[in-house]
C-alpha positions as CSV (number, residue, x, y, z in Angstrom):
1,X,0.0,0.0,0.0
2,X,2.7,2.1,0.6
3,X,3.8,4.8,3.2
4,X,4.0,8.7,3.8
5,X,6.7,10.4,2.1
6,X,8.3,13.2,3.0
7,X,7.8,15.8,0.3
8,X,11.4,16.5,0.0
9,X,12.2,13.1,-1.0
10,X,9.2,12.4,-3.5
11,X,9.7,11.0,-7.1
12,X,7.3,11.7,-9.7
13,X,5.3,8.5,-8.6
14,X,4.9,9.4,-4.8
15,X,4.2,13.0,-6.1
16,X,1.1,11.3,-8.1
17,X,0.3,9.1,-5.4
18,X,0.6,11.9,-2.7
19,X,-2.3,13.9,-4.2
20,X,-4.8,10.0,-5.8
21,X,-3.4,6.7,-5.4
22,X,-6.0,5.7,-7.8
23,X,-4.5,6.4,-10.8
24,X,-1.0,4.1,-10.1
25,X,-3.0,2.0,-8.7
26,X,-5.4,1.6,-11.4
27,X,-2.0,1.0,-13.3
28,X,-0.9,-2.0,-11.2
29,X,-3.3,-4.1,-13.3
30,X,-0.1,-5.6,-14.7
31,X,-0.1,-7.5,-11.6
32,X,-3.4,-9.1,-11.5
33,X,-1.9,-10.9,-14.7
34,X,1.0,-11.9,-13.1
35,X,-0.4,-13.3,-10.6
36,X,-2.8,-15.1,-12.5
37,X,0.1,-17.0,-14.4
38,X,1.0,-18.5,-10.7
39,X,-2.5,-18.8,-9.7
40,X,-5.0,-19.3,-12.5
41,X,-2.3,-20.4,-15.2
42,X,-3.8,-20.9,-18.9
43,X,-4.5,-23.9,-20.2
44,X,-2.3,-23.6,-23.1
45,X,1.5,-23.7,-22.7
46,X,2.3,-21.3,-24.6
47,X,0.4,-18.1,-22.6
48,X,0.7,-19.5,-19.3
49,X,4.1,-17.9,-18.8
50,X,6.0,-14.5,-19.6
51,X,6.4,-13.9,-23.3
52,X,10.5,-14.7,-23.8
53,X,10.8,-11.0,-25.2
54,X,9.2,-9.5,-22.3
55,X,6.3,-9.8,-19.8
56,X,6.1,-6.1,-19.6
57,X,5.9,-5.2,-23.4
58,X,2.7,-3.7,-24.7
59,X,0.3,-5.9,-24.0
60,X,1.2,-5.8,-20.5
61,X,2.4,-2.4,-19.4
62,X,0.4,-0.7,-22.4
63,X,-2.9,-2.3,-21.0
64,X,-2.1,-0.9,-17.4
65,X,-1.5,2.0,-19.5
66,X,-4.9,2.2,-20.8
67,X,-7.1,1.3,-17.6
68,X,-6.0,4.5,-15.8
69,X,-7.9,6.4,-18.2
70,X,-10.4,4.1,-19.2
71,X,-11.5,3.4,-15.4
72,X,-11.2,7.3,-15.2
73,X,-13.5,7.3,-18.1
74,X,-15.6,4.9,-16.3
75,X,-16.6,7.1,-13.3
76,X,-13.7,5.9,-10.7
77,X,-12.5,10.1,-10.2
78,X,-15.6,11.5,-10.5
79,X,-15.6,12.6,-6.5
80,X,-12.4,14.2,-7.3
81,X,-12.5,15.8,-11.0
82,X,-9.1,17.1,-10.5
83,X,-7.9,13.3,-10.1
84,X,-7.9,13.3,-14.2
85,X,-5.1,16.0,-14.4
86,X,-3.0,13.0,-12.8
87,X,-4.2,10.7,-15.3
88,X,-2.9,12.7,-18.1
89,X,0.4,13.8,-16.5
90,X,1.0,10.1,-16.2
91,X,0.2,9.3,-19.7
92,X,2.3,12.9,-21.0
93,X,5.4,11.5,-18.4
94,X,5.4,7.8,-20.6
95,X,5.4,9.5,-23.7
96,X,8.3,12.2,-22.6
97,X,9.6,9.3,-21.8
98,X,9.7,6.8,-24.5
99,X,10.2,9.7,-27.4
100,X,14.1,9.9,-25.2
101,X,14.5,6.3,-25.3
102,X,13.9,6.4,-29.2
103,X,16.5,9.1,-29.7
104,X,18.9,7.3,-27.5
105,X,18.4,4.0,-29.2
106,X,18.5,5.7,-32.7
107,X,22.1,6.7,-31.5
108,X,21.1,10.3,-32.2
109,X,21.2,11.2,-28.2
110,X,23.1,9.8,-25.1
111,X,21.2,8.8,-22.2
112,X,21.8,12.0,-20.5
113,X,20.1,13.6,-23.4
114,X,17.3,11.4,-24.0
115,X,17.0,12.2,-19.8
116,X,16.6,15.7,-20.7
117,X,13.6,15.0,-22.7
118,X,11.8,13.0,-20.1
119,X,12.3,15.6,-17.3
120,X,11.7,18.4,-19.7
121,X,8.3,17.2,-21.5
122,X,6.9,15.8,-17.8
123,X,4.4,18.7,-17.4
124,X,4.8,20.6,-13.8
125,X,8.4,20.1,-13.2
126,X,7.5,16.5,-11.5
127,X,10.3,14.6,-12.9
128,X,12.8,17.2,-11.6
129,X,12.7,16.6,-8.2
130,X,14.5,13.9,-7.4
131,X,17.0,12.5,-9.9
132,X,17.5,9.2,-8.5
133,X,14.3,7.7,-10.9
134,X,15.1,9.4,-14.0
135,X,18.4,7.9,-13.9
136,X,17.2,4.2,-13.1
137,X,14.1,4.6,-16.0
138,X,16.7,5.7,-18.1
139,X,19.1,3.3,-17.8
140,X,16.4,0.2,-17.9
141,X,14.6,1.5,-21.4
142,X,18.1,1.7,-22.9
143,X,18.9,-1.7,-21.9
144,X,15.5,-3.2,-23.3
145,X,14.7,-1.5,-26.8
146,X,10.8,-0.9,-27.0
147,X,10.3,-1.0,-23.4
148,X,10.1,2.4,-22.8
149,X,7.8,2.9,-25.7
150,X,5.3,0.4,-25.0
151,X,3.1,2.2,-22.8
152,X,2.1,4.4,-25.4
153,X,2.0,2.5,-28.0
154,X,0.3,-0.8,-25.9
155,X,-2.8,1.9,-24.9
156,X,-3.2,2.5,-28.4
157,X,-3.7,-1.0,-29.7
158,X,-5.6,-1.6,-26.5
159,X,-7.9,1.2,-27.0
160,X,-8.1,0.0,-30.8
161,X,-9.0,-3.4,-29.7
162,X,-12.0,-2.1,-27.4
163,X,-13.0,0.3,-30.0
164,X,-13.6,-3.0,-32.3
165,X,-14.9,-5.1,-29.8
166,X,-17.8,-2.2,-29.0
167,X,-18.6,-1.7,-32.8
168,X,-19.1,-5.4,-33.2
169,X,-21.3,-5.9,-30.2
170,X,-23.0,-2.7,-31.8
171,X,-23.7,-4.3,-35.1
172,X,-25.0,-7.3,-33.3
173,X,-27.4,-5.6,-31.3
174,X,-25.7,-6.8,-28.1
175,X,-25.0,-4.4,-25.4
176,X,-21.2,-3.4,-24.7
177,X,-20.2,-3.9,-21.6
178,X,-16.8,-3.1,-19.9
179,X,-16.1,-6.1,-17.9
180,X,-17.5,-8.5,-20.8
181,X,-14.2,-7.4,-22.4
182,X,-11.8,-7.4,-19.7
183,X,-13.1,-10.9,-19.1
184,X,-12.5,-11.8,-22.8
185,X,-8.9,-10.0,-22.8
186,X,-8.1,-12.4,-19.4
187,X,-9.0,-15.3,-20.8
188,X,-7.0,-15.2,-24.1
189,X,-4.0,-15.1,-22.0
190,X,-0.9,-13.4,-22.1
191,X,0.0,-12.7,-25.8
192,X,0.9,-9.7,-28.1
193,X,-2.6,-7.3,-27.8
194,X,-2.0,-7.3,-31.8
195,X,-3.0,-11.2,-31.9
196,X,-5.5,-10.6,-28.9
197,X,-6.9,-7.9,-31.2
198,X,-7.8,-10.9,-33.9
199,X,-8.7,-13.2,-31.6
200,X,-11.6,-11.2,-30.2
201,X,-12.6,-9.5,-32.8
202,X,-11.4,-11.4,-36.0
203,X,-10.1,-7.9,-37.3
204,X,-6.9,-8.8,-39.5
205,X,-5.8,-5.2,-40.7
206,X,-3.2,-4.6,-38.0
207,X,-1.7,-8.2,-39.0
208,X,-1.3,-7.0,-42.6
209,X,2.5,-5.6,-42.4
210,X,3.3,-9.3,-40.6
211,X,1.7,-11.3,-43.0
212,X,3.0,-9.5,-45.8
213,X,6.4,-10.2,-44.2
């Protein structure tokens, strides 16, 4: 659950969390499907465990990505309408973010640089105050290329897949409903949210650069 922190010694996160816990905590999703891998593991052996590339690729960290602002959506800030500016710091910190990692993997920026663009972009100065974090995110999104990206770029192939799933319900006459697709997206297991995409909705046109391939 976490503790108090002193506000002299808060990183962006406990800044976030000092003001609504809901939002990171929205985001620790991610862990529901990890422990469903010990707990409830899939029947087939290839999702029951981490994909070899990595667990916390887009379909993993890009989903938590999503549910902050789809549960915001959903009502869960509404007692505190000021809760959404968190939600959309978060989201403008991951992008700030990932655009440095790009640089730094293109070999267009050093670390340090691509540093300066995540502390610069992260609206209200929040990644500024304690240097400690920027250097360890840094460091681990240069070590494991699309990492730092896949938040962004996981929510949008997650809000994609939703997007599809609601139209088709739609043209069925069936009602959508949130948890009917949260359900579904549990159930297929832990794979890329590009084939999860396909499998719930039998949508094939973001498959069509792979299959060319």
């Amino acid at each position: 659950m976490g503790s108090y922190i002193p506000e002299e010694k808060r990183n962006f996160f406990w800044i976030a969390t000092h003001y609504d816990p809901r939002p990171l905590y929205s985001h620790f999703y991610h862990w529901f499907e990890l422990a469903r891998m010990e707990y409830e593991p899939h029947p087939s052996p290839i999702r029951r465990g981490p994909l070899l590339y990595n667990i916390f690729d887009s379909r993993n960290e890009g989903t938590a990505t999503a549910v902050e602002e789809m549960f915001m959506d959903a009502g869960l800030y509404d007692d505190t309408p000021r809760s959404r500016e968190i939600v959309y710091i978060m989201i403008a910190q991951r992008a700030a973010r990932g655009l440095g990692s790009l640089y730094a993997h293109a070999n267009e920026m050093t670390m340090e640089e691509a540093g300066g663009i995540h502390s610069e972009y992260t609206p209200r100065g929040w990644m500024k105050t304690e240097k400690e974090l920027l250097i360890f995110e840094q460091h681990l999104y240069l070590r494991q290329p699309g990492y730092g990206t896949s938040y962004i770029t996981g929510k949008y192939l997650m809000e994609n897949a939703m997007a599809d799933y609601a139209r088709i319900q739609e043209s069925r006459k069936l009602p959508f409903k949130t948890k009917d697709f949260f359900d579904t997206l549990n159930r297929i297991g832990n794979i890329p949210m590009v084939l999860g995409h396909w499998e719930m909705t039998g949508e094939k046109q973001q498959l069509q650069t792979i299959l060319k391939d």
